[in-house]
N, C-alpha and C positions, 0 to 999 in steps of 0.2 A: 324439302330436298329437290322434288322435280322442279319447284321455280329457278333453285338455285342453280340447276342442269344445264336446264332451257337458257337463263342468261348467260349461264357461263360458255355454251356453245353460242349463242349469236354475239355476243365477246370475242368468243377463240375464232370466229369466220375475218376478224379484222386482224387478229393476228397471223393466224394461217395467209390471208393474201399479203401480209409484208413478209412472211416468212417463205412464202411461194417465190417472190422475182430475190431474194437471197440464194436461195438455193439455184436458184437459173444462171443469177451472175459467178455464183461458184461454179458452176458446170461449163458454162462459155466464156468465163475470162479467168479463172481461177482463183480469185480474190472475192472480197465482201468487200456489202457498202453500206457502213454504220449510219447512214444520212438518211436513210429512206423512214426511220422513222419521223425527221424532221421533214420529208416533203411530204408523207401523210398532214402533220399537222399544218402546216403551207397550206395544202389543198381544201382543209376540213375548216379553215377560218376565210381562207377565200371566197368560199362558197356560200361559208356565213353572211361574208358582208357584202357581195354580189345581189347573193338570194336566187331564188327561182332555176331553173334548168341550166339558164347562162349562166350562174354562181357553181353550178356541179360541172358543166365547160369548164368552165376560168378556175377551177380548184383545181380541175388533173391536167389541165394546160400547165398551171404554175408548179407541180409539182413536177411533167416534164421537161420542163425548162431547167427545175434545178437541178435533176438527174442529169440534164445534157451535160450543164457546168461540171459535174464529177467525172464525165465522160470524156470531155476532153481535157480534162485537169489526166485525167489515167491513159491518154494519149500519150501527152507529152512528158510523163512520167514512166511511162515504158518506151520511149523513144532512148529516153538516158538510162534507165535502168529495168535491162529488160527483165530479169528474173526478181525482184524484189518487189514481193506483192503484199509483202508488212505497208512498203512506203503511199502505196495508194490506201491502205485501210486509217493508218493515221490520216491521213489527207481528208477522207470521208469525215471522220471525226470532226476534224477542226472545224470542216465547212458545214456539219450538223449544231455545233455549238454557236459558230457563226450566225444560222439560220435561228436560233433559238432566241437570240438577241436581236435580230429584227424580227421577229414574232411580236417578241418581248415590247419593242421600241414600237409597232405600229400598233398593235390589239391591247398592249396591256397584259395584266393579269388574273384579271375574270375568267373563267372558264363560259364554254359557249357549248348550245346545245341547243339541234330543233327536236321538236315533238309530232311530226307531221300529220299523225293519225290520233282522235278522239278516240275511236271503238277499238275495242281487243277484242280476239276471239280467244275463245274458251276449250283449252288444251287440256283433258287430264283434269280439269278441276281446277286451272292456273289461267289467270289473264296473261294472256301472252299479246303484245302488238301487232300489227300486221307487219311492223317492220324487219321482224324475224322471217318469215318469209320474204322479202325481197332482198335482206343478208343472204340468204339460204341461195335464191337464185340467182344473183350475182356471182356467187359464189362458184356454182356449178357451171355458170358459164363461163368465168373468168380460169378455170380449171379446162375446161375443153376446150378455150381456145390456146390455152398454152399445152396441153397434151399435143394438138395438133399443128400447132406452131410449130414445138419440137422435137417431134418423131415420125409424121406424116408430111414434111414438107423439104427441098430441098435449104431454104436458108436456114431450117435449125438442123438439117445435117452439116451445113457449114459454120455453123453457131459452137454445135460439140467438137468438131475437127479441128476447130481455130483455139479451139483451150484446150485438148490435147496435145497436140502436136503444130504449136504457129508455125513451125519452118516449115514442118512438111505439106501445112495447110497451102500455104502460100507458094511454095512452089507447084503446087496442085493448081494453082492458078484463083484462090480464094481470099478474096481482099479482106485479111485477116482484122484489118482495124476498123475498117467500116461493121464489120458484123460487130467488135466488140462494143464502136459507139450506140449501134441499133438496140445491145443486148440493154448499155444504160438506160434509152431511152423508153422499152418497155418495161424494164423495173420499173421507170418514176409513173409510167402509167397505171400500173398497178400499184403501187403506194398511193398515187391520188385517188383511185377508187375505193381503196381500205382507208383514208381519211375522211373521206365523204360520208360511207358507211359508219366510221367510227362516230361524227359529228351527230348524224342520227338518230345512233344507239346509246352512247353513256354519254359523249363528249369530250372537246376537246381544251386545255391551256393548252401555252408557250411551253411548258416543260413537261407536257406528255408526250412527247417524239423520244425520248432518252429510253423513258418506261416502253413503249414500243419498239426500239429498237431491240433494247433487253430481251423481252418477251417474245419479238419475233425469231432474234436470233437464238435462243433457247429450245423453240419450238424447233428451229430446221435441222441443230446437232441432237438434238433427244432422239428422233425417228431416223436423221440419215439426213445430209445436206448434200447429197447428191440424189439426191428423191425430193422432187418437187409435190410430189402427192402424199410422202410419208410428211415432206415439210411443213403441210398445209393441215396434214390431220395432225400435226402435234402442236400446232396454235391452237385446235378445236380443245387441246388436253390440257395447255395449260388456260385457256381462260377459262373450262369447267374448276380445275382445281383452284385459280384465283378465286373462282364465285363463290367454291365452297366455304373457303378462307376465312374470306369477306364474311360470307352469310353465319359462321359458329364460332368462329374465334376473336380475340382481343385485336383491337387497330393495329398494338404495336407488335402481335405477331404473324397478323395475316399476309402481313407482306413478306415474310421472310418462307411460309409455305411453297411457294409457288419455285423459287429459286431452290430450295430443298426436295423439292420433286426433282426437277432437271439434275440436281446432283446425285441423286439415286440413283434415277435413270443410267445414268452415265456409270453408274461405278456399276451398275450389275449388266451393261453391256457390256464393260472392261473384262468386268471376272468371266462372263460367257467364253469371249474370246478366249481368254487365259487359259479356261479347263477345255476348250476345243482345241486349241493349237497342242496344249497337254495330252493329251489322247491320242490328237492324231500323231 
């Protein structure tokens, strides 16, 4: 069981960072962007076939290049419709399904996966990789600097201001669409570093961005999608209970555990609320 822990937390650290700039892009643009599981895998196969340092470059370079493309796709999509934030999240979609088919069209479908370290240390009685610690600290870096991105800085004071209130942002003098372009293009940043990470640890195909979206976006409504830190510890929750899954139960049920969690969750949030607002 502690094996199955331990991987299911250096699992849920890749989910937690795509579910981490989800929750950001809800905070400062008001909308979600279903594509970010597709510029993980972008990033984590670029990297593959680059190789070396420059292949971890050229992974979250191409992953922000595709986050920019949704960015200004949601530009000019809130230029014509400014309240209608369904229409950018279909749009993500299409363009992740897009991305999946040139995935598809350039790598194939083998799955890909490096191994970078021969020694594991010995956790508890468990070979654990070293790559679990370098999830673990990317992790906690890639958390501090979005903490203080966005609450010790004035551009992520102007990042919440411009998704709360854009008129009133912008007559404030806050160039409400620059901040929202900035916000996609550090989502894709951090999707490319949770694809890298991802390629490291289990790996990645062309039609693991879907499954990471799912799981990302699962993780950020379970704890609060307006809490980038509850976002991020509810990826760490579900890729422990996917491991569990995995590691005790049948193929054709373990996959349906993990989205059965998420609906729990959810409904004994529901009824919390229910018997609180009852009360009060």
């Amino acid at each position: 069981m502690i094996d199955f822990v331990i991987l299911g937390i250096v699992v849920g650290i890749s989910y937690g960072l795509l579910a981490l700039p989800l929750s950001l892009l809800f905070i400062a643009t008001g909308t979600v962007d279903f594509a970010l599981g597709a510029y993980a895998v972008l990033a984590g196969l670029v990297c593959y076939m680059v190789g070396g340092p420059f292949g971890m470059a050229a992974g979250v370079l191409s992953a922000v290049a595709a986050a920019s493309i949704v960015g200004i796709v949601s530009r000019l999509l809130d230029h014509k419709r400014r309240t209608d934030h369904l229409t950018l999240v279909l749009a993500s979609f299409g363009f992740a399904i897009f991305l999946e088919s040139l995935v598809l069209s350039t790598f194939g479908e083998q799955p890909y996966v490096r191994h970078p370290f021969s020694d594991y240390w010995d956790l508890f009685g468990v070979r654990v990789s070293p790559q679990a610690g370098v999830n673990l600290l990317a992790a906690l870096t890639v958390l501090a600097v979005t903490f203080a991105l966005l609450y010790a800085t004035p551009i992520g004071r102007m990042m919440r201001a411009s998704a709360v209130n854009p008129r009133g942002a912008t007559l404030a003098g806050i160039p409400v669409h620059m901040m929202r372009a900035s916000t996609f293009v550090f989502a894709g940043l951090l999707a490319g570093v949770a694809g890298v990470l991802h390629l490291y640890t289990s790996g990645l195909s062309y039609s693991s961005g879907m499954h990471l979206a799912l799981s990302s976006f699962g993780a950020a409504i379970i704890f609060g999608l307006k809490s980038p830190l509850r976002a991020f510890l509810g990826g760490i929750a579900i890729g422990i209970v996917e491991s569990l899954s995995n590691g005790y139960l049948p193929s054709h049920a373990a996959t349906l555990v993990p989205l059965l969690f998420i609906f729990t969750v959810l409904i004994v949030q529901g009824t919390s609320r229910t018997l609180s607002g009852g009360r009060a």
